[in-house]
PDB file with one MODEL, atoms N, CA, C and O in Angstrom:
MODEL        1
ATOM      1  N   UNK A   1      53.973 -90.866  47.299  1.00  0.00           N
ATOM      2  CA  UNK A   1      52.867 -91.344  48.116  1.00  0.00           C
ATOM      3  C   UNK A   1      51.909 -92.151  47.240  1.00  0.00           C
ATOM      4  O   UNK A   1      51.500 -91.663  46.187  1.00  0.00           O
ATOM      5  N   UNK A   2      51.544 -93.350  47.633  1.00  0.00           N
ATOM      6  CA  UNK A   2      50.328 -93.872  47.016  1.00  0.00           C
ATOM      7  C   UNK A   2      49.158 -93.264  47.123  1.00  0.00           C
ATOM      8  O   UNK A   2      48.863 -92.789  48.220  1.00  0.00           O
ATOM      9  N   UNK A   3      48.182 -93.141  45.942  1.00  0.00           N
ATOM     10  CA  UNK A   3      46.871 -93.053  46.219  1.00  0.00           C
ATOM     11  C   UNK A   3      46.018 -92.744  47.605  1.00  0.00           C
ATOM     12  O   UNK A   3      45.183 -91.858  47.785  1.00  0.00           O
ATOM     13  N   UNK A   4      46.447 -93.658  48.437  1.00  0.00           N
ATOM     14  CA  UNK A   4      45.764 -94.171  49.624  1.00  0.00           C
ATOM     15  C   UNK A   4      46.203 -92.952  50.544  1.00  0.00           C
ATOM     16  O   UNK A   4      45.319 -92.255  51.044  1.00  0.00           O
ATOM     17  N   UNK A   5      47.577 -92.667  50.789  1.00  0.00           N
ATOM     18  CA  UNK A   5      48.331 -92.570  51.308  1.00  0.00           C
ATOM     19  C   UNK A   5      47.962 -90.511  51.544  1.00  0.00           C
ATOM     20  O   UNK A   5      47.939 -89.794  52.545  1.00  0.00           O
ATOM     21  N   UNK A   6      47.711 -90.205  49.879  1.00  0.00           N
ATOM     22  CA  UNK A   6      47.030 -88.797  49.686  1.00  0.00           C
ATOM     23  C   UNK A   6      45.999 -88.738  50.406  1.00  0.00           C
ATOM     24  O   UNK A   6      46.004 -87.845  51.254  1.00  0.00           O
ATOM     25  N   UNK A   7      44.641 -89.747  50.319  1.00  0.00           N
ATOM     26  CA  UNK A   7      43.448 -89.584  50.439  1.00  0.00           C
ATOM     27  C   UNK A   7      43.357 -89.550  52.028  1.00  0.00           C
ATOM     28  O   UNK A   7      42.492 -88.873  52.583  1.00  0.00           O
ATOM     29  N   UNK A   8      44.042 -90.112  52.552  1.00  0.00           N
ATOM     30  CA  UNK A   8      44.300 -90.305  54.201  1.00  0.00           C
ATOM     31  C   UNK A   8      44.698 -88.750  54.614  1.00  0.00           C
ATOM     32  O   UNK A   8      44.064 -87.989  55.346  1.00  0.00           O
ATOM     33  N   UNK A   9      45.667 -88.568  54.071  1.00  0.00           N
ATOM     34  CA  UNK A   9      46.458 -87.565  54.501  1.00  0.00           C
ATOM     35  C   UNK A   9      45.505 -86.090  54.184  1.00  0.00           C
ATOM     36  O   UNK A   9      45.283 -85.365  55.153  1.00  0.00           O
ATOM     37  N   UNK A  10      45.182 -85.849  53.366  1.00  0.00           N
ATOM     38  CA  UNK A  10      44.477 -84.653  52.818  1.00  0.00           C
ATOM     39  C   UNK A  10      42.803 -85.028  52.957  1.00  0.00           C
ATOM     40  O   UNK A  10      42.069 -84.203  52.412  1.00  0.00           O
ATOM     41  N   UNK A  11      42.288 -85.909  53.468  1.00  0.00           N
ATOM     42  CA  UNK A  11      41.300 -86.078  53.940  1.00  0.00           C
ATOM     43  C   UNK A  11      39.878 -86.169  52.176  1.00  0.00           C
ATOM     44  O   UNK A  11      38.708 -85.858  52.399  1.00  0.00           O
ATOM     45  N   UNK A  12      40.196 -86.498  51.056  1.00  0.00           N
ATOM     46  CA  UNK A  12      39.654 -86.361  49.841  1.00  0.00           C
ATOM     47  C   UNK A  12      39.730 -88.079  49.175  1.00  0.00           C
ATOM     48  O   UNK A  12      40.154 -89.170  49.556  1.00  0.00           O
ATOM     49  N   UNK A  13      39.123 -87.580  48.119  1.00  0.00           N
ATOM     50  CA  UNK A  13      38.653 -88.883  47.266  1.00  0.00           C
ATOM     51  C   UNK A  13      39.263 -88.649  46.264  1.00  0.00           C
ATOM     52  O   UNK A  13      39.484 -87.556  45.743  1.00  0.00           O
ATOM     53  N   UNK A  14      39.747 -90.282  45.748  1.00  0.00           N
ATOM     54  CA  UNK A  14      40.112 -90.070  44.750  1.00  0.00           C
ATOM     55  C   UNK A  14      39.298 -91.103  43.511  1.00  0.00           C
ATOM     56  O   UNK A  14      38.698 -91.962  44.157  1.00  0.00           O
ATOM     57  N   UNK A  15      39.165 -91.231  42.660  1.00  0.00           N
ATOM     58  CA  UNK A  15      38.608 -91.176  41.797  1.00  0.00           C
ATOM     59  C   UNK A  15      38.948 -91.746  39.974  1.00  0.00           C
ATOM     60  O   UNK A  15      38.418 -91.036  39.119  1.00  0.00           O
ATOM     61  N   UNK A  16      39.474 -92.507  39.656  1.00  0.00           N
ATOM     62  CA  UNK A  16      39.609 -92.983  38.872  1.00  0.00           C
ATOM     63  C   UNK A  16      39.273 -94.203  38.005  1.00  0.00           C
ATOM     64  O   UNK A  16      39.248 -95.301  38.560  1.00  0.00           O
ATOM     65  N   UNK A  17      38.991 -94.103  36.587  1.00  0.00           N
ATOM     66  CA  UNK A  17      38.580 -95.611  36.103  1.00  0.00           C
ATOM     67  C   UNK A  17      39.707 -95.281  34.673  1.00  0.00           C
ATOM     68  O   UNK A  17      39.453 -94.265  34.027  1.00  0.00           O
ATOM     69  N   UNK A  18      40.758 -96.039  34.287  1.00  0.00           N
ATOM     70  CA  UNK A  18      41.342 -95.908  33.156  1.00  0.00           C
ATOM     71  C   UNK A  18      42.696 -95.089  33.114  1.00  0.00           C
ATOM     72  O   UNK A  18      43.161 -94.777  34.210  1.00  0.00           O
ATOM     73  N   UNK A  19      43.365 -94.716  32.007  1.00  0.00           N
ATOM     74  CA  UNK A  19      44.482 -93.720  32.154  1.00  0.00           C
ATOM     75  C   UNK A  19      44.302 -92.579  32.295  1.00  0.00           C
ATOM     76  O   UNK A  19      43.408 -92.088  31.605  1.00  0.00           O
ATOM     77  N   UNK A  20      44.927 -91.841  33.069  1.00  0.00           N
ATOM     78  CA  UNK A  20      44.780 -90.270  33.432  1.00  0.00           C
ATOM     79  C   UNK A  20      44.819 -89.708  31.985  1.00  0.00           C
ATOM     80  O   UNK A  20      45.663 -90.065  31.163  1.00  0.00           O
ATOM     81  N   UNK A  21      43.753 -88.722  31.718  1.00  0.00           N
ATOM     82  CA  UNK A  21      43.813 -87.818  30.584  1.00  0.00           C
ATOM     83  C   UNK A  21      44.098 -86.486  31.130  1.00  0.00           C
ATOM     84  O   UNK A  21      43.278 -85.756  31.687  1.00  0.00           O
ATOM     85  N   UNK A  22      45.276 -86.252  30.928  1.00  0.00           N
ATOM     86  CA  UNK A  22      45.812 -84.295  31.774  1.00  0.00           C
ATOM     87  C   UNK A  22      44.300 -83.274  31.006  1.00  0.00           C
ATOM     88  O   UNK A  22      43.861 -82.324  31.656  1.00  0.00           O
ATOM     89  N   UNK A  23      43.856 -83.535  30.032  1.00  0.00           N
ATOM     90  CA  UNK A  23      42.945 -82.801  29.255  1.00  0.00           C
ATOM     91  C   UNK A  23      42.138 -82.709  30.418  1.00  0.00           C
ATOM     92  O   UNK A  23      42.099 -81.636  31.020  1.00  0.00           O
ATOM     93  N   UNK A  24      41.345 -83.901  30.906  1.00  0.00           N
ATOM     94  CA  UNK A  24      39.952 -83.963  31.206  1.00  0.00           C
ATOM     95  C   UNK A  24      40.006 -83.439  32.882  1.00  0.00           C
ATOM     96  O   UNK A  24      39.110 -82.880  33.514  1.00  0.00           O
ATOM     97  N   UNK A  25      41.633 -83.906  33.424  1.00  0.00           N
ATOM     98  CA  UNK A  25      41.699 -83.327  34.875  1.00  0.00           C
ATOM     99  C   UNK A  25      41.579 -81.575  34.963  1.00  0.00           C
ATOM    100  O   UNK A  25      41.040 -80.901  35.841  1.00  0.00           O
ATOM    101  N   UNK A  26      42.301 -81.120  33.693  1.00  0.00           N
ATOM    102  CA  UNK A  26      42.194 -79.632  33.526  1.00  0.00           C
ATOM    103  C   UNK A  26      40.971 -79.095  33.065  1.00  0.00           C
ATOM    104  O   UNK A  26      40.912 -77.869  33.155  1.00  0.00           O
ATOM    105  N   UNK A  27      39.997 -79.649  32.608  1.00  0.00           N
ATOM    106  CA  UNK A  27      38.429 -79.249  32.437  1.00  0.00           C
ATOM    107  C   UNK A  27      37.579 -79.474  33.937  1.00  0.00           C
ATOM    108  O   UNK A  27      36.560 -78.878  34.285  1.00  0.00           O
ATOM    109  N   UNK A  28      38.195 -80.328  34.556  1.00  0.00           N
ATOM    110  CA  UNK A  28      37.401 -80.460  35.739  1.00  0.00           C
ATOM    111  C   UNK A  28      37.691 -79.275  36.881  1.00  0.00           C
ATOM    112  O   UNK A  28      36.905 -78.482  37.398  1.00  0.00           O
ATOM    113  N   UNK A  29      39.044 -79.454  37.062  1.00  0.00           N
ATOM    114  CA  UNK A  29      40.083 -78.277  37.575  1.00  0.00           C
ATOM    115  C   UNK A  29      39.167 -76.886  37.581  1.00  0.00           C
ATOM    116  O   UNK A  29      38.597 -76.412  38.563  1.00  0.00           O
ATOM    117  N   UNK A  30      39.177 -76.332  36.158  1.00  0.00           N
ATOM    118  CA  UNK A  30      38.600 -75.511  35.412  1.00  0.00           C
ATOM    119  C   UNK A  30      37.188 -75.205  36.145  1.00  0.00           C
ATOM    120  O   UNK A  30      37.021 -74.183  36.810  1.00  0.00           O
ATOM    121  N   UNK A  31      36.185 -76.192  35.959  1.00  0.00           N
ATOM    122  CA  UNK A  31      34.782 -76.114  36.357  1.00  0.00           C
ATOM    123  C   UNK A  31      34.989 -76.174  37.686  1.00  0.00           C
ATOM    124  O   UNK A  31      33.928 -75.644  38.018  1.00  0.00           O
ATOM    125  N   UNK A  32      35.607 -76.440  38.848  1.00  0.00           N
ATOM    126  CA  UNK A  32      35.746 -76.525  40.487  1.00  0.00           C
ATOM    127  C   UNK A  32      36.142 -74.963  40.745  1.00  0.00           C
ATOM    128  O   UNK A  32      35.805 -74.486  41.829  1.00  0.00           O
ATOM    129  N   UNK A  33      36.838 -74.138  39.809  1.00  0.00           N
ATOM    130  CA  UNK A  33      37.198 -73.360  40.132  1.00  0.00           C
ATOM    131  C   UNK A  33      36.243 -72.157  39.644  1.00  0.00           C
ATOM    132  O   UNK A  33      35.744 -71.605  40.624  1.00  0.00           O
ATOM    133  N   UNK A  34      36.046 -71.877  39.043  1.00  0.00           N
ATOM    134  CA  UNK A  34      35.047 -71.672  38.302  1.00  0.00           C
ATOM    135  C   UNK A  34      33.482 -71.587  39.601  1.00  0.00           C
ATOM    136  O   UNK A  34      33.055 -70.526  40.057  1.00  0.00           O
ATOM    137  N   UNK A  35      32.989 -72.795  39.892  1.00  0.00           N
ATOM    138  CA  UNK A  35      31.931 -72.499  40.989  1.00  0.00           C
ATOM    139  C   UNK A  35      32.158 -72.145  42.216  1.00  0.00           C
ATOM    140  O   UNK A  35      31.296 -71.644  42.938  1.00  0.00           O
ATOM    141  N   UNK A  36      33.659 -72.439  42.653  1.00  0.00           N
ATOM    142  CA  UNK A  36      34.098 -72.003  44.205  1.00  0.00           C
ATOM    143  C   UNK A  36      34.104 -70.772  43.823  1.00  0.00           C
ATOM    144  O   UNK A  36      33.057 -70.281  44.243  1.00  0.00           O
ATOM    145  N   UNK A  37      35.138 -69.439  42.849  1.00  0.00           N
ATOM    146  CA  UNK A  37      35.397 -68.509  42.713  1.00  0.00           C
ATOM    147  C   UNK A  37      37.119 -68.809  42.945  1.00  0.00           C
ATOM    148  O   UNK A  37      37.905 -68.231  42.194  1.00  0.00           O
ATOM    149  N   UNK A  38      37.492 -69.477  43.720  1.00  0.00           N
ATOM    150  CA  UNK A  38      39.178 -69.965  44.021  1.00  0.00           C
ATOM    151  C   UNK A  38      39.589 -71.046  44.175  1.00  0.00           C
ATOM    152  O   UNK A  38      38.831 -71.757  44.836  1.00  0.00           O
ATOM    153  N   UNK A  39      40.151 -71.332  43.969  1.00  0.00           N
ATOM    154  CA  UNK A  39      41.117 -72.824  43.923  1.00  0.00           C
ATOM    155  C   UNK A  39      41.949 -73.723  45.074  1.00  0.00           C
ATOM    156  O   UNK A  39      43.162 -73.736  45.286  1.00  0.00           O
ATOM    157  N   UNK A  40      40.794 -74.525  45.792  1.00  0.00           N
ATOM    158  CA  UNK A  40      41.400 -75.144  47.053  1.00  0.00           C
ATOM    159  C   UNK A  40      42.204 -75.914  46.662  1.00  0.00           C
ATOM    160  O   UNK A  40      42.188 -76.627  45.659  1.00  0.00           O
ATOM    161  N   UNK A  41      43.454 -75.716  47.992  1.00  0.00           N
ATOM    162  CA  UNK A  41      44.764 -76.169  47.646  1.00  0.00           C
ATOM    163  C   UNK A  41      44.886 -78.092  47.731  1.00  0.00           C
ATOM    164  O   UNK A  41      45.925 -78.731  47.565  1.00  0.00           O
ATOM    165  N   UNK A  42      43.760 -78.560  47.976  1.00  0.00           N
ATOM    166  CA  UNK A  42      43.627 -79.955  47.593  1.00  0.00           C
ATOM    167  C   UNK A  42      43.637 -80.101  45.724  1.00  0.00           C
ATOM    168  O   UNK A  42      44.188 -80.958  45.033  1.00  0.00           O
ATOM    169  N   UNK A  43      43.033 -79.235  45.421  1.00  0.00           N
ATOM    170  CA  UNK A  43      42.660 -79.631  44.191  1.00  0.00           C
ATOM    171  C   UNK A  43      43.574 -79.144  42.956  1.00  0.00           C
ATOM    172  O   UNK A  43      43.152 -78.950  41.816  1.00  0.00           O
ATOM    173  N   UNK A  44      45.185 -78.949  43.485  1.00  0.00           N
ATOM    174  CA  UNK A  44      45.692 -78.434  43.006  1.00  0.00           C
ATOM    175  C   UNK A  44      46.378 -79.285  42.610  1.00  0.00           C
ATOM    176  O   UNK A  44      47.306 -79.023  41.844  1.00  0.00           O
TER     177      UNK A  44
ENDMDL
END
């Protein structure tokens, strides 16, 4: 699926400037989960 194609479908934003760093998606990951208490299955 393209980009577009997610954001349509799952109703979310997406968000990027540059190459994906797996580091920095898993610190963010981290902190979302972290203030919810659980991990919505968008953000998985």
């Amino acid at each position: 699926m393209s980009p577009v194609e997610v954001m349509n479908r799952h109703h979310l934003a997406i968000v990027a400037h540059g190459l994906a760093n797996p580091q920095e998606v898993q610190n963010f990951q981290a902190k979302v989960v972290a203030g919810l208490g659980y991990c919505p299955p968008s953000l998985v």
